[in-house]
C-alpha positions, 0 to 999 in steps of 0.5 A: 500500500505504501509503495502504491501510495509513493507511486501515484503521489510521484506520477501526480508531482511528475505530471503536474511538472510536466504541465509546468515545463509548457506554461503558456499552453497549460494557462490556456487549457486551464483558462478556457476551462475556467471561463466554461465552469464561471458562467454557470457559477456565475449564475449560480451565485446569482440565483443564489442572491436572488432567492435570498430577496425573495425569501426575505419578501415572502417573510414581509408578506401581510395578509390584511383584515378588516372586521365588520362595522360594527364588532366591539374592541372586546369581540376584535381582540378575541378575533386576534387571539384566535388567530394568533393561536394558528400554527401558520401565523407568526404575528398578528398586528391589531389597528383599531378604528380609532388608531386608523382613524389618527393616522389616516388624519394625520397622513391623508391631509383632510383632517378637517374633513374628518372632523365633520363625519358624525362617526368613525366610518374605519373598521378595525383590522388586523395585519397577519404576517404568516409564518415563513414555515408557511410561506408558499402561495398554497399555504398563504391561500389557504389562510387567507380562506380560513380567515375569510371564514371568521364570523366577524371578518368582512375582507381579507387582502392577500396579494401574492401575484407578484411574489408567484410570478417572481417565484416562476422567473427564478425557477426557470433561471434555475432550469437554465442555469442547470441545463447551461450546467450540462452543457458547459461540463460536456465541453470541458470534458471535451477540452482536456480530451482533446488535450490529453489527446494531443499529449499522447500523441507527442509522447507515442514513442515513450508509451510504446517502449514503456508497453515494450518492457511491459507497462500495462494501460494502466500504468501508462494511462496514470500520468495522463489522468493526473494531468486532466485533474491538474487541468480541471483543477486549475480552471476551476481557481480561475473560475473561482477568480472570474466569478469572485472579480464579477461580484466584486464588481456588481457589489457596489452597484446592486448595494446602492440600489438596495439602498435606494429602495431601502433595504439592508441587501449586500450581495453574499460571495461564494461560501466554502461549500459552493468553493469545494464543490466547484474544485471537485467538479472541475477535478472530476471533468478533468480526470473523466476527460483524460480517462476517456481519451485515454483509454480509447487512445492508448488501445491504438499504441502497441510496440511494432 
């Protein structure tokens, strides 16, 4: 075991200064690759960022209700109490008549009006925020109906549209993001195929004598596999660079519009996690497109 272990630790130093010995053409494999694998990272982080608004909009959702005129202020606070007891609702908010009535004076500019109006024309109402546990179209539907229900309530306000349709858009980038995924490995596996390809090729004479004195396709074909894990490898840190560069860039900007819109937003870079996965994936393409190449092409050199 230790001497397998020495063997491939030596084969995985020797390939990768073999790649050092032609550097210009081993950065543009490695750049190539790194350009394939940032797009779909790219979108990946931005779909990520995008879900984190959406997420914090369902959890600003709010169902209004209104209790018909005229219910007690005993009778409304019973409604809220009840309501608040609900699994799916996180906080219920309660505005009474009265409290509608000062601020709607206050903010609408016809106090005077008001003034003149024999009584309060405002129902109370009640502000539910669901729960986020709860925060899918269904769920809100299904709470707004189950309000609706209430002996006291007279209209229920739900307004999902726009969340459901933002919801849609992200599902279909997400499709497309996986799709581009696809497509976007099949060409890196394409790239050091054809890469390994070309190597082997130039070092024909050395595979036929290594078979010659009785190296088998396993052992010629080791040094070749270390190298598409090199290829993979590097071009996913130059992925890494490109997409850290790109979120650097459009920090500042999609910041300042959160701010304009008054939101706390900050773009979030790549964790640790998406960080590993993207060095495993690229190591994994490298080391499927040189085994391919490989194992078909080194079939074809046998010693004359």
């Amino acid at each position: 075991m230790i001497a397998w272990l020495t063997r491939h630790a030596q084969t995985m130093v020797g390939s990768l200064g073999r790649l050092s010995q032609q550097k210009l053409a081993t950065l543009l494999t490695m750049l190539v690759i790194g350009i394939a694998l940032a797009l779909p990272l790219c979108l990946h982080v931005l779909v990520t960022n995008a879900q984190r608004v959406t997420g914090d909009w369902n959890r600003a959702l709010e169902i209004s209700v209104f209790l018909k005129r005229p219910t007690s202020l005993d009778e409304a606070r019973q409604i809220v109490e009840r309501v608040r007891q609900r699994r799916d609702v996180e906080e219920v908010q309660f505005v009474s008549a009265e409290a509608a009535l000062q601020v709607f004076r206050r903010d609408s500019g016809f106090g005077d009006a008001i003034d003149a109006l024999s009584d309060n024309p405002l129902p109370h109402a009640l502000i539910v925020r669901p729960s986020p546990k709860y925060a899918t179209p269904a769920d809100l539907e299904s709470l707004a109906s189950s309000l609706r229900e209430l002996a006291s309530v007279d209209v229920v306000q739900l307004d999902t549209a726009w969340v459901n349709r933002l919801d849609a858009i992200l599902a279909a980038i997400g499709r497309a993001v996986v799709i581009a995924t696809a497509v976007l490995a099949f060409g890196v596996i394409v790239i050091v195929g054809n890469t390994i390809r070309l190597d082997i090729q130039n070092r024909r004479a050395e595979i036929e004598v290594t078979k010659l004195v009785g190296g088998s396709d396993g052992f010629v074909r080791r040094p070749f596999l270390y190298s598409g894990i090199w290829y993979g490898v590097g071009g996913a840190v130059l992925a890494w660079i490109i997409t850290a560069i790109v979120v650097a860039a459009l920090r500042e900007p999609i910041n300042r519009i959160a701010l304009l819109y008054g939101s706390n937003f900050q773009v979030i870079p790549m964790d640790l996690a998406t960080s590993a996965k993207l060095l495993l994936t690229g190591a994994a393409l490298g080391w499927l497109g040189s085994y391919l190449a490989a194992s078909r092409h080194l079939r074809n050199i046998e010693p004359s």
